[in-house]
C-alpha positions as CSV (number, residue, x, y, z in Angstrom):
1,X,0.0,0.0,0.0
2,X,1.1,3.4,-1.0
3,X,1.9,6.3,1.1
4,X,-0.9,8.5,-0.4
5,X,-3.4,5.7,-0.3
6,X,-2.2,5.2,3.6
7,X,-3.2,9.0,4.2
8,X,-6.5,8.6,2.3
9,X,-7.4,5.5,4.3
10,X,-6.6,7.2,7.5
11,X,-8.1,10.5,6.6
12,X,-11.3,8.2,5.7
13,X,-11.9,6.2,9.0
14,X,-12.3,9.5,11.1
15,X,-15.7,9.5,9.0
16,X,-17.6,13.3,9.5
17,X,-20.9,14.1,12.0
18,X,-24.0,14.7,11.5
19,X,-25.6,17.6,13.2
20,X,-26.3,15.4,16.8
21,X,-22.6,14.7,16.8
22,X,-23.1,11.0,15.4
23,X,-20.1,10.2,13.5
24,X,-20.9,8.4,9.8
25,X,-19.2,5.8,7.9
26,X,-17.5,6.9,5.1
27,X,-18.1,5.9,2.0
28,X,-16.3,2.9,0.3
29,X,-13.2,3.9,-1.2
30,X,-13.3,3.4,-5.2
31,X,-10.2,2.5,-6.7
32,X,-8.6,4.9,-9.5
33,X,-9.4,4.3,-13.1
34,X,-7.6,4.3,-16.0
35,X,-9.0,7.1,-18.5
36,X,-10.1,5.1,-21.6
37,X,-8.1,4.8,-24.9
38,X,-8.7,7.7,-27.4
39,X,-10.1,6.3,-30.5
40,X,-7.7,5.5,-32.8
41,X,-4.7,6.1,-30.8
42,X,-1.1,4.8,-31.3
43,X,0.2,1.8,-29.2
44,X,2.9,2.9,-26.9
45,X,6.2,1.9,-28.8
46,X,8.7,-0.4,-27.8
47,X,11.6,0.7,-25.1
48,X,14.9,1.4,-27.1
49,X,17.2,-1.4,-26.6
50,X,19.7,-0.9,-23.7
51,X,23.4,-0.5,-24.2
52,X,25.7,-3.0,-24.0
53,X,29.0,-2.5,-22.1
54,X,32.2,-4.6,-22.6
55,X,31.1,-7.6,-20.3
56,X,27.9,-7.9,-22.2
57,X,30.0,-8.7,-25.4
58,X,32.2,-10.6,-23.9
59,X,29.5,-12.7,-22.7
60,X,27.7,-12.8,-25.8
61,X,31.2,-13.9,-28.1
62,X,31.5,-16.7,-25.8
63,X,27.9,-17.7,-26.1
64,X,28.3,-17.4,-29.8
65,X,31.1,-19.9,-29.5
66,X,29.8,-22.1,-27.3
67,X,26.2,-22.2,-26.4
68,X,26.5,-24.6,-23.7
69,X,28.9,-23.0,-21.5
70,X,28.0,-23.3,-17.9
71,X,27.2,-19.7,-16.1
72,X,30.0,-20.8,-13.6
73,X,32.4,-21.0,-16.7
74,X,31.2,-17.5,-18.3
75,X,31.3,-15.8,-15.4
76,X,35.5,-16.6,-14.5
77,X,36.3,-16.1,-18.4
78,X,34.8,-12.1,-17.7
79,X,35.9,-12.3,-14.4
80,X,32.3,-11.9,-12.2
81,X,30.4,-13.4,-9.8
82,X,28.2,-16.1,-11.3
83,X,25.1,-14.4,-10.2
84,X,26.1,-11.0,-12.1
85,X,26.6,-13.5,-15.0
86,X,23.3,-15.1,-14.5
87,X,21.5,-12.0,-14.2
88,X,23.2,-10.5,-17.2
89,X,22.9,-13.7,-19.4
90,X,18.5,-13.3,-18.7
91,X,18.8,-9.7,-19.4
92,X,20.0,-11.0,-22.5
93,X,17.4,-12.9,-23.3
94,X,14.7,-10.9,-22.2
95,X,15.8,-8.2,-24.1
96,X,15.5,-10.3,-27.2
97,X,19.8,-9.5,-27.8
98,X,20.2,-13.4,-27.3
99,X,17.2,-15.3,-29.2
100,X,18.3,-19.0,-28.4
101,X,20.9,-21.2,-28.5
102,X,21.5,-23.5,-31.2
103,X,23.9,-26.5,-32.8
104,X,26.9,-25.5,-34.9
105,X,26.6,-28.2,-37.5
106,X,29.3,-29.4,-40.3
107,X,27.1,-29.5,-43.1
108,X,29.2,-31.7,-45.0
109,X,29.3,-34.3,-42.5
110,X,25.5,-34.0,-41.6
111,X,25.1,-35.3,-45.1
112,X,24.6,-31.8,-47.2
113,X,27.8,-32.2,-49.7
114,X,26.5,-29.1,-51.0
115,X,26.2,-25.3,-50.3
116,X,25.1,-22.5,-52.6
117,X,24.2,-18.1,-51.7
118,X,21.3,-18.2,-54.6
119,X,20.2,-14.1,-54.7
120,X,17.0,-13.4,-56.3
121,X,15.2,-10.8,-57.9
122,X,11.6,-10.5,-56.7
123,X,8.8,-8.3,-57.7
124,X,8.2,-5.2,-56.2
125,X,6.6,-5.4,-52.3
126,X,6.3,-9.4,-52.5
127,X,8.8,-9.8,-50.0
128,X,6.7,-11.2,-46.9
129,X,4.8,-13.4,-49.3
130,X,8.4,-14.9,-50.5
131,X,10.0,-15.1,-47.5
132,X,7.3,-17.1,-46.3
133,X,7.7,-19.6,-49.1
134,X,11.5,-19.2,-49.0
135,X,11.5,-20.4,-45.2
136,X,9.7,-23.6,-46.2
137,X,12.4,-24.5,-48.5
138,X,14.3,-27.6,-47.6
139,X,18.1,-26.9,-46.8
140,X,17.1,-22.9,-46.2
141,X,19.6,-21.7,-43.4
142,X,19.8,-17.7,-44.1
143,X,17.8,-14.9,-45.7
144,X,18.3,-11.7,-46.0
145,X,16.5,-8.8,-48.0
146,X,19.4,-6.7,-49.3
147,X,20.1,-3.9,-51.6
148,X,22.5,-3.7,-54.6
149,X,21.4,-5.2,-57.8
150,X,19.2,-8.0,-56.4
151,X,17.0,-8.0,-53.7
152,X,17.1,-11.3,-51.7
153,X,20.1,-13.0,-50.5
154,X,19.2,-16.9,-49.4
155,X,21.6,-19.8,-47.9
156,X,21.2,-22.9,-48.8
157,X,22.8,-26.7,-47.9
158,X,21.6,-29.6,-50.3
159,X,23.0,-33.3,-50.3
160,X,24.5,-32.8,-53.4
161,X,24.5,-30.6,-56.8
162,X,21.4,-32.6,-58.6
163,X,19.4,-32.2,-55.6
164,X,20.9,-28.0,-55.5
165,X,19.8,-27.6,-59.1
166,X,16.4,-29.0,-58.1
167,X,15.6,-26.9,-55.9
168,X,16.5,-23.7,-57.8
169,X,14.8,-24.7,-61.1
170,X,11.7,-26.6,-59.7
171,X,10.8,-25.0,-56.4
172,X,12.5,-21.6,-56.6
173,X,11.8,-20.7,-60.2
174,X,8.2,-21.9,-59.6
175,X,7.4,-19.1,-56.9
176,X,5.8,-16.2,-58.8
177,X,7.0,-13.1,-57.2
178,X,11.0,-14.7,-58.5
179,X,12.0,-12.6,-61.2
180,X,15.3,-14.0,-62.0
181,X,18.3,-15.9,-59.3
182,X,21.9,-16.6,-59.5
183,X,23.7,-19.6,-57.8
184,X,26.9,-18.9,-55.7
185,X,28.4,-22.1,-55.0
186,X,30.5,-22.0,-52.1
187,X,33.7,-24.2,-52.2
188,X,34.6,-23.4,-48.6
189,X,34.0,-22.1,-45.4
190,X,35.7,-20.8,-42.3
191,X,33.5,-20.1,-38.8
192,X,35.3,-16.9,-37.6
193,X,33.7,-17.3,-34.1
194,X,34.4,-20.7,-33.8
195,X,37.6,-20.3,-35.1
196,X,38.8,-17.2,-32.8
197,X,37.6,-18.8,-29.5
198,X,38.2,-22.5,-30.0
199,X,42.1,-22.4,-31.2
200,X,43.2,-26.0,-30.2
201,X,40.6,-29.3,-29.3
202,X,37.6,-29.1,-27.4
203,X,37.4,-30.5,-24.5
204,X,35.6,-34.0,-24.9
205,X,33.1,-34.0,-22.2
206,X,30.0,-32.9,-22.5
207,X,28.6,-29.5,-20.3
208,X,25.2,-29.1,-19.9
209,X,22.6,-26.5,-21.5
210,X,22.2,-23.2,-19.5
């Protein structure tokens, strides 16, 4: 209870008199209303995102590395207590900066032999309806709407090159809104993150999830 609600409750239960001196009740106290919406009014927008400072991206490039580092661990590589790391790792989350944790897979040794950047050129405005059918596409890992001289940018792993040119001619090409794509094929890749924070073997036992 409030300090101003305090006062009015006290103020309250003195009651007043009536002309012989008989003291009333008060009234029952009615709780404050919000004043309804204006019509047509403009949802409150979101907070701005809050700033990082250097332990939040130290944090978040070993999380990048290694999703299942233990709190414990993260917190003596920045060198805090493991609560502060606990508390800083949720802030994370809840502020949508971290939005899961996820498998770094070899695609080649998962069974997808080959990988392709396809960009396309899409009609004008169509690109929530094709990103819809691009994220149904089997072996779709990244998209991105871009600018330059196409205007969608999509990553794709396949089990091999028949199964690549497949999906470009018979399930891309088919999508209306495509004007046109390219195929990249990519010969090889490097995991900067991976690669910066995990220099020699890892260790072979197994940590659990946050």
């Amino acid at each position: 209870m409030g300090a101003e609600q305090m006062a009015d409750g006290t103020e309250g239960a003195s009651g007043a008199e009536d002309g012989d001196g008989t003291a009333t009740a008060p009234p029952p106290a009615t709780p404050p209303t919000a004043p309804p919406a204006a019509a047509g009014a403009v949802p409150a927008a979101s907070p701005p995102p809050r700033p990082l400072d250097a332990i939040d991206r130290d944090i978040l490039r070993i999380l990048r590395a290694d999703g299942r580092a233990s709190v414990r661990s993260v917190a003596e590589r920045v060198h805090v207590s493991r609560a502060n790391a606990y508390a800083r790792i949720n802030r994370l989350i809840d502020d949508g900066v971290i939005r899961g944790f996820s498998a770094r897979v070899n695609e080649e040794r998962a069974g997808q032999g080959a990988s392709a950047y396809i960009t396309l050129k899409i009609v004008q405005n169509s690109w929530r309806t094709v990103r819809e059918q691009l994220q149904g596409l089997p072996g779709a890992t990244h998209i991105a709407l871009v600018s330059g001289d196409f205007d969608v940018l999509l990553l794709v792993h396949t089990a091999d090159n028949r199964t690549l040119r497949e999906l470009v001619l018979t399930r891309l090409q088919a999508i209306p809104e495509v004007l046109s794509t390219r195929t990249l094929l990519v010969f090889e890749e490097t995991d900067l993150d991976q690669g910066q924070a995990h220099p020699g073997p890892r260790p072979p036992a197994p940590r659990p999830p946050l």
